[in-house]
C-alpha angles and dihedrals in degrees: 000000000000140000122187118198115204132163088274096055136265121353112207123207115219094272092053096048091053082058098045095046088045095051098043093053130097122251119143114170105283096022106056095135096118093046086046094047091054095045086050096057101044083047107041088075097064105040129068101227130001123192131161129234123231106277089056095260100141112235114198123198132218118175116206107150102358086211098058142093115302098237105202117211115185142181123166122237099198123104134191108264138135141258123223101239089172155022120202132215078261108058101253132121129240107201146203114227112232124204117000112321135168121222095221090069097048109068126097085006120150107243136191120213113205107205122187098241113015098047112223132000122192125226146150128234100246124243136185109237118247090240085075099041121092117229088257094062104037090068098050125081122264117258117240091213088067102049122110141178121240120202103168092254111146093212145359086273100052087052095048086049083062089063094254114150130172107269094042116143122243132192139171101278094253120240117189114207136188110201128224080261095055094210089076111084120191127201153105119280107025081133086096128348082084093078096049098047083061096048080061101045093049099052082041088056094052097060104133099005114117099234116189107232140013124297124210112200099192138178109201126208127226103008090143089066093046118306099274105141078062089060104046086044105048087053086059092051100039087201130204101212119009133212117192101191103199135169105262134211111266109205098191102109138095107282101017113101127209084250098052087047127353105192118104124201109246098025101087146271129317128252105199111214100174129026130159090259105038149028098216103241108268098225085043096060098035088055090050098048095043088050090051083043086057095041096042099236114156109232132162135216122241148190125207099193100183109010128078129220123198091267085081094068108032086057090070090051106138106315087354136290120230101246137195130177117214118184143182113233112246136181123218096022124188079026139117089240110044109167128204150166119248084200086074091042094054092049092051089045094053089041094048082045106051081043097067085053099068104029098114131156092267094043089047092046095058098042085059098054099034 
């Protein structure tokens, strides 16, 4: 990847500006058209057909031998977000949270509302000054309950002559970032646009290589309600052998002990062994760390004790996938400023890659019965 500073500004290369198109777009779960749109058109030259399930999740298409395994790559385009459930006399939004969020990272955030006429519409999550609040109350958490969006309308009126209407998606403004260190990257949504810009680069990256099988780059919707655009799109697959590419948990930071999170930004991807809704497949893992072990590609185990990724879901496609989550350590996740490493991206990207390559009949045949 590459950033160049002049006196204008930052200059993006090809691969940054993908990020950054991916993470600035909306795409909260059940309105994920925008996100979608933009995946679509990084991945489209590269495929040889794209279509959509029902529920909206993208599902690319890359023929190698038309005989061989479905191989099932998928990332998922949704983001936490909200939805406007009402306008006040005022002029200001009551909201439903949607996806896991933490009150103590909402207030005072710039938000965006999509309406469905009008495009975007800029507000901040409303929040009381300290220079009102009594010491009691400045030490306890926000309620959720009591949050509201301001949008600078004077009325109801003047909101719903915006274009806002209940049901409108809203999501953290984005604001892409590259750090002094240009391998740390900063923005909304790398949970998990992540894991679709990789479904890009590795069928870009196969691009006149004979694969032996057929490779589904796919963007899945509303994994942050319960992974159920992996559902609907796996049983239109109907893969051999799933990779569920996810944002991990980076522990590196002051207060989180190895123990809480192990994954380190810079040190390579992460190979999740556990999650709440699956147990990665045992050949399945064994044949990808021995393959990073032979291509010398750093990589680093991981737990998620109490979250889910869409592995979960594509392993009970039809009589069971073997599944396997790969994710790419980040701070600060569910949060208007995620941070990670691209390092970590470009070596999941070369070992998903290299992956692909070798998964054959016979090869598939033997991780499944290992």
């Amino acid at each position: 990847m590459y950033v160049h500073t002049t006196e204008r500004g930052i200059v993006l290369d090809s691969q940054m500006r993908m990020l950054k198109d991916l993470t600035d777009a909306i795409g909260v779960s059940g309105n994920e058209r925008d996100a979608r749109e933009v995946m679509r058109k990084y991945i489209e030259p590269y495929v040889d057909h794209v279509e959509t399930d029902n529920l909206g999740s993208l599902v690319a298409v890359k023929k190698g031998r038309v005989d061989g395994p479905k191989i099932m790559i998928a990332g998922h385009l949704d983001e936490v977000g909200f939805m406007v459930t009402q306008i006040d006399e005022n002029g200001y939004l009551r909201f439903q949270t949607i996806g896991g969020w933490w009150s103590q990272v909402m207030l005072a955030q710039r938000v965006v509302v999509q309406t469905s006429d009008h495009g975007e519409v800029p507000g901040v999550i409303g929040s009381k000054p300290p220079h009102i609040l009594s010491l009691e109350a400045r030490k306890k958490a926000a309620n959720m309950e009591d949050m509201f969006i301001d949008v600078g309308a004077e009325d109801r009126a003047e909101a719903e002559a915006f274009g806002i209407r209940p049901g409108d998606s809203i999501v953290l403004a984005p604001q892409f970032t590259v750090m002094k260190n240009e391998k740390y990257l900063v923005n909304k949504a790398w949970d998990n646009r992540i894991g679709c810009a990789l479904a890009i680069d590795v069928l870009k990256n196969l691009q006149g290589v004979d694969h032996p099988n057929v490779v589904y780059g796919v963007g899945t919707v509303q994994e942050e309600v319960g992974s159920r655009g992996a559902k609907t799109s796996a049983r239109l697959i109907g893969p051999d052998i799933g990779i569920a590419v996810d944002a991990g948990v980076a522990g590196d930071v002051p207060g989180i002990s190895e123990k809480d999170a192990m994954g380190k930004c810079g040190k390579g991807p992460q190979i999740v062994m556990y999650e709440a809704t699956l147990i990665s497949h045992k050949g399945l893992r064994d044949f990808v760390t021995g393959l990073a072990d032979e291509m010398g590609i750093p990589f680093q185990y991981d737990v998620i004790k109490g979250g889910f990724t869409d592995g979960g879901a594509i392993h009970l496609t039809a009589a069971g996938v073997p599944a396997l989550t790969l994710s790419v350590p980040t701070r600060y996740l569910h949060t208007g400023a995620s941070m990670l490493n691209t390092d970590d991206y470009v070596q999941a990207v070369r070992l998903v890659t290299e992956l692909v390559k070798r998964l054959d009949a016979k090869t598939v045949h033997e991780i499944t019965y290992a």
